[in-house]
N, C-alpha and C positions, 0 to 999 in steps of 0.2 A: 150237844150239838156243836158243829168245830166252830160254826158263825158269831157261837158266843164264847169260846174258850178263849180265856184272855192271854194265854202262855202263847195258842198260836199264832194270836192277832200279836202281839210281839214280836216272837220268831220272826214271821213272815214282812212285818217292817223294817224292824233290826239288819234284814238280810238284803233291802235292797236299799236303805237309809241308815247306813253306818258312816257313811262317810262327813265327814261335820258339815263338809261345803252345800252337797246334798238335802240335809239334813235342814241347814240354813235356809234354803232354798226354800223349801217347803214351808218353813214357821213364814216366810213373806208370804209365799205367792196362794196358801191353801185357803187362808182366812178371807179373803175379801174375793176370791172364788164364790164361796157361800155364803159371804155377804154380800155381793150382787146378783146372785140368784134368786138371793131371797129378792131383792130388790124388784127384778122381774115377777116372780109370782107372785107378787104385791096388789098388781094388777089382774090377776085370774080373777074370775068369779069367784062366788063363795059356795064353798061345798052345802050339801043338805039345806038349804035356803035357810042359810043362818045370815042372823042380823050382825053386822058387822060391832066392834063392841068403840063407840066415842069417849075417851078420856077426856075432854074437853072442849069448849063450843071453840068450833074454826080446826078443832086436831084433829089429829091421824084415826083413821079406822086400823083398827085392828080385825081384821076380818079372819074366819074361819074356812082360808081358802090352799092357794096349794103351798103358799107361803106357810103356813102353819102345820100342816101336813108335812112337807118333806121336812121342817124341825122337829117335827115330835117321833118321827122315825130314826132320825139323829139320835135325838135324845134320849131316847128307850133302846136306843140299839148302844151306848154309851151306858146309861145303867144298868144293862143288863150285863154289861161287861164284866165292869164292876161296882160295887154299890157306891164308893166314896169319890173315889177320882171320876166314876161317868156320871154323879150328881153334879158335879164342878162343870163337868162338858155341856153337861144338859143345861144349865143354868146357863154358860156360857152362848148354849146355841139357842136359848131364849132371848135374851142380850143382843142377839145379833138380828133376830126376826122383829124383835119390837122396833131397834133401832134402822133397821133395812126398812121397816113400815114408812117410819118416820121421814126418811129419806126420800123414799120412792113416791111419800103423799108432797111433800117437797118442793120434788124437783119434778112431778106429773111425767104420764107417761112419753110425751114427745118426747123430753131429755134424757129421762131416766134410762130409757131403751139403749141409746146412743152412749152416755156413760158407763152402762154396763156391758155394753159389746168393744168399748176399748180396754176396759179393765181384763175382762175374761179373757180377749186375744193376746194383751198383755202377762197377763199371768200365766195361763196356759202357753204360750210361746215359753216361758222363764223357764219353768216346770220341763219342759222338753227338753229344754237347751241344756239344762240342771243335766237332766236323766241322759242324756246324749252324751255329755262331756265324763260323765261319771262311766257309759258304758263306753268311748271312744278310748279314756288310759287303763280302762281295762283290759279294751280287746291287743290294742298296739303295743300298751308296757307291759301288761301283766298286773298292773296293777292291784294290792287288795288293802283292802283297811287295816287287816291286821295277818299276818301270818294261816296258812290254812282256812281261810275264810272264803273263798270258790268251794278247795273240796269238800267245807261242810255245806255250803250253799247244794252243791252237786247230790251230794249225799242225802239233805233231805226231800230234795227234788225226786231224786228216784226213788228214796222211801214212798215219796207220796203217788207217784206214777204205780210200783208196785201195788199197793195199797189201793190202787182205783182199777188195775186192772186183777186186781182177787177177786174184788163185789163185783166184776162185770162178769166174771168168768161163772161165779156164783150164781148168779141172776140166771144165765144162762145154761145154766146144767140143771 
């Protein structure tokens, strides 16, 4: 399944996250993206009328809600990847759901909402501006990270375009 092939899930980063600035960009602004997301579904209900789980009297609930849901689809979509480095992620996107809990029991949801919608407008603005400035000395200079790096971009663009109009043509004969 290519969702899980970790050579294309590479490629396919590699190819529009090559450039370091890029690159940088991402390691700030992706992480506290989904750590204030989590922060938001903190507040959902709880899935299948599960009990929320107390670590200690006056802490955080750990609920089984949509916070815990979109981690665990992280997470298994990270170890499926692959088994050693998307155990790390998976861990990691544990780490960020307990601690997003902890946060968002914290700072309750009047704040929390509020903090998380300048964070996200913030990071996602960065993330744009990132991908804007990176496709803008493209389009103007020519820009490439490294020599040949468009027309293999190009190259396996239209592999894939090929490749999607075969099975269609398939399907339909």
């Amino acid at each position: 399944m290519r969702l899980f092939d970790l050579e294309k899930q590479f490629a396919f980063y590699e190819a529009y996250h090559s450039n370091p600035v890029n690159f940088l960009i991402h390691m700030v602004f992706v992480g506290p993206i989904f750590f204030t997301a989590l922060i938001l579904f903190y507040f959902t209900p709880p899935l299948l009328n599960s009990t929320p789980i107390k670590l200690y009297e006056d802490s955080c609930f750990l609920g089984l809600n949509l916070g815990f849901l979109f981690t665990l689809i992280y997470a298994l979509f990270y170890v499926c990847l692959d088994k050693k480095t998307g155990s790390l992620a998976a861990f990691l996107c544990l780490l960020y759901w307990i601690s997003s809990s902890f946060v968002a029991h914290y700072l309750g949801f009047s704040l929390a909402w509020k903090v998380v919608l300048v964070a996200q407008l913030f990071c996602w603005t960065g993330l744009v501006i990132g991908h804007g400035v990176f496709e803008a000395l493209r389009t103007f200079t020519g820009y490439e990270p490294y020599p040949g790096f468009h027309a293999k971009v190009k190259a396996t663009i239209d592999a894939e375009i090929k490749q999607w109009q075969e099975k269609k043509h398939k399907k339909m004969s």
